[in-house]
C-alpha positions, -999 to 999 in steps of 0.1 A, spaced: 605 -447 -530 574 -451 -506 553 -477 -505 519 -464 -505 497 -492 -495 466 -504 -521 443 -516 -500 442 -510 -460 419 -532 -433 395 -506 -430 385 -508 -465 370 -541 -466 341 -522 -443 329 -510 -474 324 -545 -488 297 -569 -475 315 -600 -458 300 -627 -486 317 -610 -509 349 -608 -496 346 -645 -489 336 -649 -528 365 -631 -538 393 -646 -513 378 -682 -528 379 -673 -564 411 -663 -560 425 -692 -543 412 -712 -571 414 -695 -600 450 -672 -596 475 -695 -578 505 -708 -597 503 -743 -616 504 -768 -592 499 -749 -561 474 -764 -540 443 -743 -531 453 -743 -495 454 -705 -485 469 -692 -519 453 -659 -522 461 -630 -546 466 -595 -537 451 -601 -499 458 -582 -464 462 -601 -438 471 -590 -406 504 -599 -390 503 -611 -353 535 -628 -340 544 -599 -322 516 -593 -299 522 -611 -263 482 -600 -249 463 -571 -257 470 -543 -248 503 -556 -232 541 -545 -247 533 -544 -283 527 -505 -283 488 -514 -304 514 -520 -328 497 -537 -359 515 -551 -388 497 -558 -423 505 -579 -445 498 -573 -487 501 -577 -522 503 -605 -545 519 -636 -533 551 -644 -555 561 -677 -566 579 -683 -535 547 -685 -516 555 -648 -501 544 -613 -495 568 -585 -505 549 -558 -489 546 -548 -452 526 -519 -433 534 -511 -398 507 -489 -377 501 -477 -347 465 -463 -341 460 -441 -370 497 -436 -380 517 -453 -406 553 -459 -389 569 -475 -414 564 -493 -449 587 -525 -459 590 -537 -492 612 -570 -496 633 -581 -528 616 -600 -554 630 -624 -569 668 -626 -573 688 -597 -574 712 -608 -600 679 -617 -623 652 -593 -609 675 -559 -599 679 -545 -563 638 -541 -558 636 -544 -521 652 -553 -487 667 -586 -477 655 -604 -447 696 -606 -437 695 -568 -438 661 -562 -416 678 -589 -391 713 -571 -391 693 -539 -378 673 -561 -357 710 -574 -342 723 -537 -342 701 -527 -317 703 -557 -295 739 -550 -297 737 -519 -281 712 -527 -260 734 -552 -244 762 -526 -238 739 -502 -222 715 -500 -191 688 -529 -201 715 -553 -208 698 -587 -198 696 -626 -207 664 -623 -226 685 -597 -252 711 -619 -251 696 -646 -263 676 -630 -290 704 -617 -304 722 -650 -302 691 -664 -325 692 -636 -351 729 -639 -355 718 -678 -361 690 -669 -386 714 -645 -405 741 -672 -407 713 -698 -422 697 -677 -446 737 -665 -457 742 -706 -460 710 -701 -477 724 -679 -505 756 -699 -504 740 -735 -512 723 -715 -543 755 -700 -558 771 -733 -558 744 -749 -577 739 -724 -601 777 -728 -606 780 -764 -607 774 -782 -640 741 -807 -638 751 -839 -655 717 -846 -670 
């Protein structure tokens, strides 16, 4: 299934910049789970993605990333839009909530790392083998292991008895 986004970045031209700023504060208020503070909660936002840039104009390929949907009790976006000028490159739409609960409903952050590894692995077998790879792909394998001890620290509590 596609992810067809609701709202893109260029749509808020059409709305006047108080309004948007009405809205973004209503909603921090007004839609954010009990006992979340009002600290940049927002509902159904976009927000643009920027960790990847280095400078403008410089090795990100005008690659923008954006950010959308509601935010689920985890404090999260599930849905991602990657562009490039006017194109849509790809749509990402992560699980929500937990699979044995919620159903298979999107990708895992393990699984976008493991391709993010692939590569890096076969990068570093070819031609532009080099430290800087090496290391990133030394991290990712760390960030899957953490989020796998992660998933393993949950199963055991949901399987061990609480003596309250």
């Amino acid at each position: 299934m596609s992810l067809v986004p609701t709202c893109r970045p260029a749509d808020k031209r059409a709305f006047p910049d108080a309004m948007i700023q009405q809205v973004l504060a209503e909603s921090r208020t007004a839609m954010r789970p009990p006992g979340e503070p009002t600290r940049g909660f927002l509902m159904n936002t976009v927000r643009q993605v920027t960790r990847h840039h280095i400078e403008p104009g410089r090795a990100d390929m005008n690659i923008q990333i954006t950010a959308q949907g509601p935010y689920g009790p985890g404090g999260d976006q599930s849905q991602y839009v990657v562009t490039s000028g006017a194109g849509v490159l790809c749509h990402v739409q992560f699980q929500q909530g937990n699979p044995a609960d919620h159903g298979v409903n999107g990708v895992s952050l393990e699984a976008l790392l493991a391709i993010c590894l692939d590569r890096l692995d076969h990068l570093q077998r070819g031609p532009y083998a080099n430290s800087y790879n090496e290391h990133a792909r030394l991290d990712i394998e760390r960030a899957i292991e953490s989020l796998n001890d992660r998933v393993r620290e949950r199963e055991w509590r949901r399987s061990t008895p609480s003596e309250t």
